[in-house]
C-alpha positions in Angstrom: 97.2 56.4 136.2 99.3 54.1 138.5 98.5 52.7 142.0 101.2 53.7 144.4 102.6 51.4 147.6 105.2 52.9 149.7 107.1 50.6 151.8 110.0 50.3 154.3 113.2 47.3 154.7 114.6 46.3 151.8 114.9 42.7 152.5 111.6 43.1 154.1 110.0 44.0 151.0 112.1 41.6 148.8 110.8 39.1 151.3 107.0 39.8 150.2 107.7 40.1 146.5 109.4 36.9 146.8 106.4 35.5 148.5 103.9 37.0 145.8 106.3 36.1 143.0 106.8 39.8 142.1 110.4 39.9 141.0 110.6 42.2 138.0 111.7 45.2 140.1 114.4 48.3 139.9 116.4 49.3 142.3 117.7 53.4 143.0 119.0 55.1 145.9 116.8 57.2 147.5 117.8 60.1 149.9 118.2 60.6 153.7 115.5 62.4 154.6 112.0 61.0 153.7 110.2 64.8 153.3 113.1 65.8 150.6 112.4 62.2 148.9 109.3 62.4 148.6 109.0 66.3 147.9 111.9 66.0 145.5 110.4 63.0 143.4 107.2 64.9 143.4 108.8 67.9 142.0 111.2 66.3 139.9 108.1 63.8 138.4 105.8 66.8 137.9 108.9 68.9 136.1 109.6 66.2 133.9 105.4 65.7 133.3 105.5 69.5 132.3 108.2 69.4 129.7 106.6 66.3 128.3 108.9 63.7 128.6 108.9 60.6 130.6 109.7 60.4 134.1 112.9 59.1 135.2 113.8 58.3 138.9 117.3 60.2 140.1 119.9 58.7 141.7 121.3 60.6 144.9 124.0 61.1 146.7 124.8 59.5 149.8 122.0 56.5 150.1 120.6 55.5 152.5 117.9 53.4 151.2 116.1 52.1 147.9 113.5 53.0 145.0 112.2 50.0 143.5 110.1 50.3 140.7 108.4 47.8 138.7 108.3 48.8 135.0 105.4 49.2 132.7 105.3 46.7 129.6 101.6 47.0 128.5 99.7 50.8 127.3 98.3 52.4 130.3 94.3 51.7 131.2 91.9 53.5 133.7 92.5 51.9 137.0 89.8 50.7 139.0 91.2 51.0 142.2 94.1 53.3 143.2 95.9 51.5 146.8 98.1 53.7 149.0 100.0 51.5 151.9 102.0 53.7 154.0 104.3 51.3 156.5 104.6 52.3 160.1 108.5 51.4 159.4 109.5 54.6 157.7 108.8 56.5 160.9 112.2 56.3 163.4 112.9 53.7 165.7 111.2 55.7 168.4 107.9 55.5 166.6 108.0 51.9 166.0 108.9 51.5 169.7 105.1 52.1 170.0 103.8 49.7 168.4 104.0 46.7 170.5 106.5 43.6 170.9 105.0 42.1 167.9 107.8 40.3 165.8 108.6 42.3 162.8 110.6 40.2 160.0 112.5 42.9 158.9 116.1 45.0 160.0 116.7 47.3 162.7 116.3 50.6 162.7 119.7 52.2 161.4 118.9 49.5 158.4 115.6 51.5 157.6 115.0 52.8 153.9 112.2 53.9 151.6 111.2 51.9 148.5 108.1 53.6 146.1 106.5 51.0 144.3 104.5 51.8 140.5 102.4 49.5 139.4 101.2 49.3 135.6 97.7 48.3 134.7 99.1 45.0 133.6 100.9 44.2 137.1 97.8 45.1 139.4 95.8 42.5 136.8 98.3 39.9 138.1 96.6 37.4 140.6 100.0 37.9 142.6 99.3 41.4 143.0 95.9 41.6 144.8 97.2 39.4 147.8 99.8 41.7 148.2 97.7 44.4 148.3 95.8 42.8 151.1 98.3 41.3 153.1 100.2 45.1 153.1 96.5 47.1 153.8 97.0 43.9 156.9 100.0 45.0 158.2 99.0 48.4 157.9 96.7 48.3 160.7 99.1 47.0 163.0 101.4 49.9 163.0 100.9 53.3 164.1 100.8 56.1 161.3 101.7 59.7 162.3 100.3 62.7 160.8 103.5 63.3 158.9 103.1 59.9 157.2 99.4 60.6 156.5 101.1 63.8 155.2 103.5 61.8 152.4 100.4 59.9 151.9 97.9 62.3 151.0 101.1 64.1 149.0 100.9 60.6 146.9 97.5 60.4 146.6 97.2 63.7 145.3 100.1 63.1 142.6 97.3 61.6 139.8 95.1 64.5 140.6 98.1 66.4 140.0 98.8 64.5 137.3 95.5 65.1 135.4 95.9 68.8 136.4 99.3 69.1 134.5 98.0 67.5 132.0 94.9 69.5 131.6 97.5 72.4 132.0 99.9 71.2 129.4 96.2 70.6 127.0 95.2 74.3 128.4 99.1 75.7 126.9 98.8 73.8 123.8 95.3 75.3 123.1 96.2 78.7 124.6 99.7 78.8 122.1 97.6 77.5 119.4 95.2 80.4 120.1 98.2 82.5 120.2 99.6 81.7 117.4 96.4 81.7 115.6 95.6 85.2 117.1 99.5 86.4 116.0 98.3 84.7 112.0 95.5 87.2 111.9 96.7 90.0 113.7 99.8 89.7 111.0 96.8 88.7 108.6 95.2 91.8 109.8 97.9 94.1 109.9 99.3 93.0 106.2 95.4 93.6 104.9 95.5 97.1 106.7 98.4 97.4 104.7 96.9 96.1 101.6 93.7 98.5 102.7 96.5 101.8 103.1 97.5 101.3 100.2 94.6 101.5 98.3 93.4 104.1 100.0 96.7 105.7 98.9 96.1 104.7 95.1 91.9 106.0 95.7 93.5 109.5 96.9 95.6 110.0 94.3 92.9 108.8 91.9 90.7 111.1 93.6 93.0 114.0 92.8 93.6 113.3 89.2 89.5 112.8 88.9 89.3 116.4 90.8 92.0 117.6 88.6 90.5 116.3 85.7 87.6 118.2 86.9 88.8 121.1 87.2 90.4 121.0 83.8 86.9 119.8 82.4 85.3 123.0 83.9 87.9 124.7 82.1 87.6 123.4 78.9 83.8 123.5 79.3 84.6 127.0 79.7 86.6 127.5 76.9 83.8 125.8 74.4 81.4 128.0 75.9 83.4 130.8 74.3 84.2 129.3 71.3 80.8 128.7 70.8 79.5 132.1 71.5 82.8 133.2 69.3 81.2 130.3 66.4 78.0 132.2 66.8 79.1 135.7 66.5 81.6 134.2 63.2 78.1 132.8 62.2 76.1 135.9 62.2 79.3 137.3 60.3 79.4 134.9 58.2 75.3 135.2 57.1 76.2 139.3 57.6 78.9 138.8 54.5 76.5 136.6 52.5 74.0 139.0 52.6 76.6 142.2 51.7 78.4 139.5 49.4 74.5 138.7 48.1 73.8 142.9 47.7 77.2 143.2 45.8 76.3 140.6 43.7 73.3 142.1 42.8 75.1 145.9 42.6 77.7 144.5 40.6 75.4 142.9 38.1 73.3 145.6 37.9 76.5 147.7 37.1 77.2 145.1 34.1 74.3 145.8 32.8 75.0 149.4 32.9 78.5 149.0 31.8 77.3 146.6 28.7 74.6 149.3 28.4 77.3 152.1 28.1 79.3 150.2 26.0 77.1 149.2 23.8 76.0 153.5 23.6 79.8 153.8 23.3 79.6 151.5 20.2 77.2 153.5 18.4 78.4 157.2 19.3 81.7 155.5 17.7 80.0 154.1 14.8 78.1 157.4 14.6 81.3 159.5 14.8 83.1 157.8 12.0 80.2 157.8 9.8 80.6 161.9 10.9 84.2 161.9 10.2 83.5 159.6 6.7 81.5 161.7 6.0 83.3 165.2 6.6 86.4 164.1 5.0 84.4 163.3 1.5 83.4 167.1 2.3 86.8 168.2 2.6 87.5 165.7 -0.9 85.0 167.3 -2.5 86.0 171.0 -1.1 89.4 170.8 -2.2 88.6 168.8 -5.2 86.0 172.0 -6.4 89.1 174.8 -4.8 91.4 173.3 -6.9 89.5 173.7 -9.9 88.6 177.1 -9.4 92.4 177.8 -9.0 92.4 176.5 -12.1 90.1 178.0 -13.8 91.5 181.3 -12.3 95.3 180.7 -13.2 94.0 179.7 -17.0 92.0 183.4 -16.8 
């Protein structure tokens, strides 16, 4: 925060500084008309405010008077007191005509400029500064201040308020990008889990296909052990079906050994008997032809 003084003459005010052993001062042209000075240094301060950098006063064409500015050495402090002198010499001739014959120590009229004086915390802790200030708010009250001036002046006195408001703005931006740039991380944050989230629903759907697939080829093969269990149990009952004829057949076949051995052994003996038969029939025939051939003997020798 600076105090502002805005003054009138240049060798007026070089006068006082001199006197108050203020000489560290700047010197810029300042424009014709005090309303486009004022609004444009405004303007042009509060631009330069909003972009962030420092402000810079802006030599004009055609001049017709002079900005002098003292410069800042020390880090800016809260002010405790913020003075506004507004000199009744900025107004036209025809408004200083009112204000009396009191002697004035300073040019004529067509000689009249504006000068804007900033003072740093470290200048308005000067003991120079504070008579200054008092011998100005003085020679304030001797001159006559028109609305318009009051108009500059309440302009100036609202520049810190300003001030504070474009810097609470600029604060406000700065949170309000942050926010936006924090609300553009998790919407991307957002929109690349959604993503992430799609996906895997993607991958769950097809898993839920090949699980109903699956399914559906379980049911079937359920199926299909169903029936080869019903066609085990019907090969089963066969199966005990065929050991029970195979356990009959056994028993038929050995039953028919027995038999056969049985007939075979009867076989044996009708063969034994038979040759004992024939053994004996062919000594019968031995002993027929034997006893024939002796009676043809005996009947050739009679």
């Amino acid at each position: 925060m600076h105090g502002i003084i805005i003054m009138c003459q240049r060798k007026y005010i070089k006068k006082v500084f001199k006197r108050f052993n203020i000489e560290d001062c700047k010197s810029i042209c300042t424009p014709l008309d005090v309303n486009v000075k004022l609004m444009k240094l405004l303007l042009e301060e509060f631009e330069t405010i909003e972009v962030g950098k420092s402000t810079q006063p802006v030599e004009m064409e055609e001049p017709l008077g002079v900005l002098i500015e003292v410069p800042t050495y020390a880090p800016a402090k809260p002010l405790k007191e913020r003075t506004e002198i507004v000199s009744s010499n900025s107004l036209s001739s025809e408004r200083t005509r009112g204000a009396g014959n009191e002697e004035i120590p300073h040019p004529k009229t067509s000689e009249e400029l504006v000068e804007e004086l900033t003072l740093s915390d470290k200048i308005l802790e000067q003991e120079s500064v504070v008579p200054l200030l008092k011998y100005l708010d003085g020679k304030r009250e001797k001159y006559v201040v028109s609305k318009e001036a009051e108009f500059y002046v309440q302009l100036v006195k609202n520049r810190t308020k300003l001030k504070s408001a474009i810097a609470v703005k600029r604060e406000w931006d700065s949170t309000t990008e942050l926010a936006r740039e924090r609300a553009a991380n998790l919407a991307t944050e957002c929109a690349a889990m959604k993503a992430a989230l799609q996906e895997r629903e993607a991958q769950l759907r097809e898993k839920e296909i090949e699980c109903e697939v699956l399914q559906l080829n379980l049911a079937k093969e359920s199926k299909s052990c169903a029936e080869f269990e019903e066609t085990c149990e019907g090969l089963r009952i066969s199966n005990e079906n065929g050991q029970k004829v195979t356990v009959d057949l056994l028993a038929r076949l050995e039953k028919s050994r027995e038999a056969y051995n049985e007939a075979v052994k009867r076989s044996e003996r009708l063969i034994v008997t038979a040759e004992k038969r024939e053994w004996n029939h062919v000594e019968e025939v031995a002993k027929l032809e034997a006893q024939r051939a002796e009676e043809v003997r005996i009947a050739e020798e009679l």
